[in-house]
C-alpha positions in Angstrom: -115.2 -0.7 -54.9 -112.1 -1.9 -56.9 -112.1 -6.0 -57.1 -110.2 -7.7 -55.4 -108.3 -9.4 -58.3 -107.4 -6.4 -59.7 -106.2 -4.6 -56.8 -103.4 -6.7 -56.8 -100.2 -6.5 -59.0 -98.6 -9.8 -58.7 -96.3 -8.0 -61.5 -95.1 -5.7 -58.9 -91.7 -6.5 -57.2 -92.2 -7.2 -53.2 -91.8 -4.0 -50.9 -87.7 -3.9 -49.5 -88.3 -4.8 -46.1 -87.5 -2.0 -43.7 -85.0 -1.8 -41.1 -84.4 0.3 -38.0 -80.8 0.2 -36.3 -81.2 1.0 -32.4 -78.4 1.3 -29.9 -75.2 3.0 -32.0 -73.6 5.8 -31.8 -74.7 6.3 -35.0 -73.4 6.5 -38.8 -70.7 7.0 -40.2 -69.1 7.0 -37.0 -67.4 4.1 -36.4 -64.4 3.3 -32.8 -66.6 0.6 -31.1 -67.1 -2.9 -32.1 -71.1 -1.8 -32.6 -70.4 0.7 -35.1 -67.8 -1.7 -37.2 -70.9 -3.9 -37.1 -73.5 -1.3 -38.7 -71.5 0.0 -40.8 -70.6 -2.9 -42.5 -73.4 -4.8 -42.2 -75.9 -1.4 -43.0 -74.2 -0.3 -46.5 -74.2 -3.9 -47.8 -78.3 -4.3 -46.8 -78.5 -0.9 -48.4 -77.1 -2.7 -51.9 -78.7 -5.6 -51.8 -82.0 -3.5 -51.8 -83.1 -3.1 -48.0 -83.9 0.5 -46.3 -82.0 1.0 -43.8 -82.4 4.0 -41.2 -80.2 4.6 -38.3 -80.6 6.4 -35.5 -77.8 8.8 -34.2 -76.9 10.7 -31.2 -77.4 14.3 -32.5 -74.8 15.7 -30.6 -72.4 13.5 -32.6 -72.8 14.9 -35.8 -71.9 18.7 -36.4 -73.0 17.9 -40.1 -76.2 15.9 -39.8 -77.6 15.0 -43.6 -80.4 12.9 -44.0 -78.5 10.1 -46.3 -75.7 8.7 -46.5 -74.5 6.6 -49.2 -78.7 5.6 -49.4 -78.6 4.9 -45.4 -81.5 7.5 -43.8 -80.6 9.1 -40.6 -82.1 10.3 -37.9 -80.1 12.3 -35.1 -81.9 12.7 -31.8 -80.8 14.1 -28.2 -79.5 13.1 -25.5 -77.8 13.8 -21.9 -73.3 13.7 -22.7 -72.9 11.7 -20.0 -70.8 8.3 -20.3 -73.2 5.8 -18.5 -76.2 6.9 -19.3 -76.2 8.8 -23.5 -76.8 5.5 -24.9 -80.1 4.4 -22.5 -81.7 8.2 -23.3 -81.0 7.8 -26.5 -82.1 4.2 -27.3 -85.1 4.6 -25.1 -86.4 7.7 -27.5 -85.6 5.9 -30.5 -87.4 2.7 -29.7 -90.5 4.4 -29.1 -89.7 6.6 -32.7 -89.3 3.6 -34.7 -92.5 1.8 -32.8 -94.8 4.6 -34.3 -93.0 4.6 -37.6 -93.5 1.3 -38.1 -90.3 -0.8 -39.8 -90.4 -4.2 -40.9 -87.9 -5.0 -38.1 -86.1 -2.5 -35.6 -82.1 -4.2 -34.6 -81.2 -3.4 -31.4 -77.6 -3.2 -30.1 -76.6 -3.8 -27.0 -77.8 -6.0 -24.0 -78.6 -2.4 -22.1 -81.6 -1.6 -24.2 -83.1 -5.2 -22.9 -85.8 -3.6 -21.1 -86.9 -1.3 -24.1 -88.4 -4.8 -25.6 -91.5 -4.1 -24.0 -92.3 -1.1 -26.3 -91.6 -3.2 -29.3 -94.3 -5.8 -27.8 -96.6 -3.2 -27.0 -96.8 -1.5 -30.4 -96.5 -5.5 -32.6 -93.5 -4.2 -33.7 -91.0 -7.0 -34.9 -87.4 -6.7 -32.6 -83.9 -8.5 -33.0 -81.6 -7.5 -30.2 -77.2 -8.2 -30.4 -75.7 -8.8 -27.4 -72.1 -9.1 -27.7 -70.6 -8.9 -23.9 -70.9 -9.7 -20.6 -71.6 -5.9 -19.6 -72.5 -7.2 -15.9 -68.8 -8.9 -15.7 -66.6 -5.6 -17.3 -64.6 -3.9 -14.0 -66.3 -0.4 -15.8 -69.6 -1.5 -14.1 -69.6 -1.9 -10.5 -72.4 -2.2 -8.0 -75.7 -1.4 -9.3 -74.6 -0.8 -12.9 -73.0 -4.3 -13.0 -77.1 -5.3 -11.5 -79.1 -3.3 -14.2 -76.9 -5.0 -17.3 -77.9 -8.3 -15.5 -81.5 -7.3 -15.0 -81.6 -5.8 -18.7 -79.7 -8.9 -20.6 -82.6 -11.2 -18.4 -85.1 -8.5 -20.2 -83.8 -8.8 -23.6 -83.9 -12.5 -24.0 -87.9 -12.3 -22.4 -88.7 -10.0 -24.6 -87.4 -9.8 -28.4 -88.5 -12.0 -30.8 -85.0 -13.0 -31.7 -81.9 -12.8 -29.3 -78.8 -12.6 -31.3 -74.8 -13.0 -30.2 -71.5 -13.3 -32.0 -70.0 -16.5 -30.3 -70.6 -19.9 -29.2 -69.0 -19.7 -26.2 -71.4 -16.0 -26.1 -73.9 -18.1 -27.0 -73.4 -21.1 -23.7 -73.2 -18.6 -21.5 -76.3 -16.4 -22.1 -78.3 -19.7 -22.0 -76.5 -20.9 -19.1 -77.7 -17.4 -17.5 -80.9 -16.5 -18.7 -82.8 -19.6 -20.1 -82.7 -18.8 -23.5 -80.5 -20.1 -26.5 -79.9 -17.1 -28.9 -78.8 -17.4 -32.2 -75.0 -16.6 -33.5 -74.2 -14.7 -36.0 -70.7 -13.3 -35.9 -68.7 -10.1 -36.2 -67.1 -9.8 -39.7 -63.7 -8.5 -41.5 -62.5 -7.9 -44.9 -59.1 -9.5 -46.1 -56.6 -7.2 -47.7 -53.4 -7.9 -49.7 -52.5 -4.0 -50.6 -51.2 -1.7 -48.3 -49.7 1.9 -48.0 -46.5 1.8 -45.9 -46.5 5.6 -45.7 -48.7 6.2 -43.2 -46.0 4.9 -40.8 -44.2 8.0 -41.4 -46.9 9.8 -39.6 -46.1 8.4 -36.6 -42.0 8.1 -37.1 -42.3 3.7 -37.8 -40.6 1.3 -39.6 -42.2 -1.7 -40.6 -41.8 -4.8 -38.3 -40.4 -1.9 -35.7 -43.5 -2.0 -33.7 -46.0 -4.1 -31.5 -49.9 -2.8 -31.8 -52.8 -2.5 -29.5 -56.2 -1.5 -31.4 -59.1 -1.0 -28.8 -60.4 1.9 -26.4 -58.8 2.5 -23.3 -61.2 0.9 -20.7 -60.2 -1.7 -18.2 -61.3 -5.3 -19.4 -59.3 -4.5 -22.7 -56.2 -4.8 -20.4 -54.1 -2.4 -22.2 -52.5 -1.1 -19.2 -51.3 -4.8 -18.9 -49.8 -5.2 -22.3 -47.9 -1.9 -21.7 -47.0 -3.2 -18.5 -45.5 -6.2 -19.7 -44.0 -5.1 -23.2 -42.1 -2.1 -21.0 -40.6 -5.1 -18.9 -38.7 -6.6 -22.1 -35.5 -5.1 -23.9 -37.2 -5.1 -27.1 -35.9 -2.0 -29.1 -39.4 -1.9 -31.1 -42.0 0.3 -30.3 -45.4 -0.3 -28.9 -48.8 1.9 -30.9 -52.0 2.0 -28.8 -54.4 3.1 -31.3 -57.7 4.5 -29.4 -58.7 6.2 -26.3 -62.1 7.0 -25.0 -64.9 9.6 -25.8 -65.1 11.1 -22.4 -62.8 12.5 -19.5 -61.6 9.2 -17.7 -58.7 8.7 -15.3 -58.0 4.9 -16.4 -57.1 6.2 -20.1 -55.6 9.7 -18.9 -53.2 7.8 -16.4 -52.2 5.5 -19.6 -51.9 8.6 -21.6 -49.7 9.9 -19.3 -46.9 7.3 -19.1 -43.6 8.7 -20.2 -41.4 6.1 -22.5 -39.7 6.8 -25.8 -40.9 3.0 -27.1 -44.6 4.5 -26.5 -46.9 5.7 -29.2 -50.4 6.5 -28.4 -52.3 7.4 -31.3 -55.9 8.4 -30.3 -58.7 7.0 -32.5 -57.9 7.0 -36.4 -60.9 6.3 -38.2 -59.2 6.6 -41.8 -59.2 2.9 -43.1 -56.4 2.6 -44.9 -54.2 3.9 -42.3 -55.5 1.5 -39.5 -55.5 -1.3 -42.4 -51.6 -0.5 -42.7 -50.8 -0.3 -39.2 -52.0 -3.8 -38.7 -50.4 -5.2 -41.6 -46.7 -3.5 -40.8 -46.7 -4.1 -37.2 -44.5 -7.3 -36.3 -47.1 -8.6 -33.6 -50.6 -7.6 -32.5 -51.6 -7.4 -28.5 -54.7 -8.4 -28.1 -56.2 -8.1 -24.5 -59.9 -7.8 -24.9 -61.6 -9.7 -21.9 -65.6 -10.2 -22.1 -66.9 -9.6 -25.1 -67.4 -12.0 -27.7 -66.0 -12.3 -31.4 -63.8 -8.7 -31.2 -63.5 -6.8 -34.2 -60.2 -5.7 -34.1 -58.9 -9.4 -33.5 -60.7 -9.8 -37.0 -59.1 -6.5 -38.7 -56.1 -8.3 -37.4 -56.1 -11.6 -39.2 -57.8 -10.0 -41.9 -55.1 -7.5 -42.8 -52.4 -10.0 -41.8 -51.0 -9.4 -38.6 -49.5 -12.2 -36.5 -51.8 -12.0 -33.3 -50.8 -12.6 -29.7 -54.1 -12.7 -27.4 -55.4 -13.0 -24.3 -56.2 -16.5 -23.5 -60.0 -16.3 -23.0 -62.8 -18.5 -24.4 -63.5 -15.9 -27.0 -60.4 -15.1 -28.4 -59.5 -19.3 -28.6 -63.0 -19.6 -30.2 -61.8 -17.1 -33.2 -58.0 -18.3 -32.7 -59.1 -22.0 -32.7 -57.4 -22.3 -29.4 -53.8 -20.9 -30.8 -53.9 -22.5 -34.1 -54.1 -18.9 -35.7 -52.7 -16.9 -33.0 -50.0 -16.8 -30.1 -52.2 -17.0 -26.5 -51.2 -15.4 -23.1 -52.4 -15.0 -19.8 -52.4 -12.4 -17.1 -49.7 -13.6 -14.9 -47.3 -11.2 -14.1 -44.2 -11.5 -16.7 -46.4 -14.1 -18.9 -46.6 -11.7 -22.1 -43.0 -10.5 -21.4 -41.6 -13.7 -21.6 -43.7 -14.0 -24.7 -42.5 -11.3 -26.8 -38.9 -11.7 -25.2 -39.4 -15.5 -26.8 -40.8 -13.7 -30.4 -38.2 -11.2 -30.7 -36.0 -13.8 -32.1 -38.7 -16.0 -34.0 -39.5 -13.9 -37.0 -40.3 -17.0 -38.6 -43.0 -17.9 -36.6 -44.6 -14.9 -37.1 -44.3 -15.0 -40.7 -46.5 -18.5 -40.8 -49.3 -16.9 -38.7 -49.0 -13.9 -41.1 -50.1 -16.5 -43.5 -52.7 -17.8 -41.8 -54.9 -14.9 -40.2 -56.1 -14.4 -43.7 -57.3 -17.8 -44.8 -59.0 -17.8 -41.3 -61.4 -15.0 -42.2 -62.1 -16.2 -45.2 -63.3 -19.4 -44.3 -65.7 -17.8 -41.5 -65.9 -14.2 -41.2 -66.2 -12.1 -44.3 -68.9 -9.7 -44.4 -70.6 -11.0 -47.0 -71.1 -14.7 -45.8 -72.3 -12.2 -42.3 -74.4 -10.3 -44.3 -76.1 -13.4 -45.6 -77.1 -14.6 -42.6 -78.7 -11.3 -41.6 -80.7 -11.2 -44.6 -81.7 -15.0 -43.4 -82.9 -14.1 -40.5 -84.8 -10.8 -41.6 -86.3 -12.6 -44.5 -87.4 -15.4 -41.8 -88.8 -13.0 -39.5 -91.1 -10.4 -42.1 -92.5 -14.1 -43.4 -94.0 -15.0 -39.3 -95.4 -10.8 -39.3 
């Protein structure tokens, strides 16, 4: 038998604690809010030393390597079916990652709730992010409206740490369901440089358009926004950048309106082109509804964009209730009298220009996010 005291190397730098990321679509494929997060937050844990794995939906991924850019992949199976790829998927990968054993598994989404009682059964350390009110969206009626209910109850029963984006997220999950999770928020990168000739692609000028960033589902009230801006005389152009991975009649009958002053775009996942379309356009439309601290509301004041949003608690939480950002509601003729009232303040838009920046900087980069990941993970390996 080797003695104790020297089977130990205290010489020997600590083992990287191991993550698994659950509930994605996967990496590097990034049009949701979930997969901005990991793939920010997965390639700078991947520098700072941590091994990350990810688990993707196979069908995804024509090309399916093993690592990218020192991230570990797996790709596993699932039904193609809008409602219910995700739970298959998450389901089998919970119970993979239970028998491989990770320091910690991060979960996304408030659906895979339920799938907690796998990580207690195997010991198996579990952070879950829930970043909407899925059982609110007009996408879930009925009973799947009653299962993201049931599963958000299961999450914050069963993980060891309950995470969300928002305060306001934060008040009403513990108004809901008893328990007070923890915030850590959604982050952006600031940018200065930009490539005006990507708005060749699409026949713009810069200033000579309003944007929309976001898929084309209900609760992000695009088909209000077009509604409205199509009810002014502005001679600019509106660009709705996204669309949806699935045959859906909401985002085909959007699609399908006929005006020269509308672009649709479909997703564009090259980075500098989305980074210039924000910072060219002369306002962004922001109508996201329920979830909590939105993504493309960060990209926006990140890359410089003056930001008109829907007045909900979310978007004044990141706005600081219009300080950073024009606010509207969704009274009939409320937006057009906005931009009607914009069109001939450049200046004001110029000053919030200004400002969007400084606002991520002072609470949203990735890296101060990044640091409070690495907080908690650290945290929760030293209770295993």
């Amino acid at each position: 038998m080797i003695p104790f005291s020297r089977a130990i190397d205290y010489n020997k730098e600590p083992m990287a604690i191991t993550i698994a990321v659950i509930g994605s679509r996967g990496y590097p494929f990034v049009y949701s809010g979930y997969e901005t997060l990991i793939e920010a937050l997965a390639e700078r844990l991947t520098d700072d030393g941590y091994k990350i794995t990810v688990y993707c939906h196979r069908n995804l991924f024509p090309q399916r390597p093993k690592n990218v850019r020192g991230i570990h992949l797996v790709y596993l199976p699932t039904i193609e079916h809008k409602n219910f790829s995700q739970f298959f998927h998450s389901l089998q990968a919970m119970a993979h990652a239970c028998v491989k054993r990770f320091s910690i598994v991060l979960v996304v989404n408030s659906a895979n709730g339920p799938f907690g009682v796998l990580a207690r059964f195997f010991r198996q350390k579990a952070v879950i992010h829930m970043d909407g009110l899925e059982w609110r969206r007009p996408k879930w009626r009925g009973l799947g409206a009653a299962y993201f209910r049931w599963a958000s109850k299961m999450a914050c029963r069963l993980y060891d740490v309950v995470l969300t984006d928002s305060r306001e997220m934060q008040r009403i999950i513990e108004q809901e369901f008893r328990r007070r999770p923890e915030v850590i928020a959604y982050g952006a990168d600031v940018r200065t440089a930009f490539r005006p000739e990507y708005l060749d692609k699409w026949h713009l000028s810069a200033r000579g358009y309003y944007l929309i960033v976001g898929r084309l589902i209900p609760d992000n009230n695009a088909d209000l926004m077009i509604r409205e801006f199509l009810g002014t005389r502005s001679p600019r152009k509106l660009v709705i950048v996204g669309d949806v991975p699935y045959r859906d009649a909401y985002a085909e009958r959007l699609k399908s309106l006929s005006d020269p002053r509308l672009v649709f775009t479909g997703y564009i996942r090259d980075r500098d082109e989305l980074a210039s379309l924000y910072a060219f356009c002369y306002a962004y439309l922001h109508g996201h509804e329920y979830g909590g601290t939105n993504p493309a509301l960060l990209g926006a004041l990140g890359f410089g964009a003056a930001v008109c949003a829907l007045n909900s608690v979310f978007n004044r939480e990141v706005l600081e209730d219009g300080a950073y950002g024009l606010l509207f509601n969704k009274a009939q003729g409320h937006l057009e009298r906005l931009i009607q009232t914009i069109e001939g303040q450049p200046g004001r838009l110029d000053a919030l220009r200004g400002k969007g920046p400084e606002r991520i900087a002072a609470a949203y980069t990735w890296e101060k996010i990044t640091t409070q990941y690495e907080a908690l993970f650290e945290r929760l390996v030293k209770t295993s």
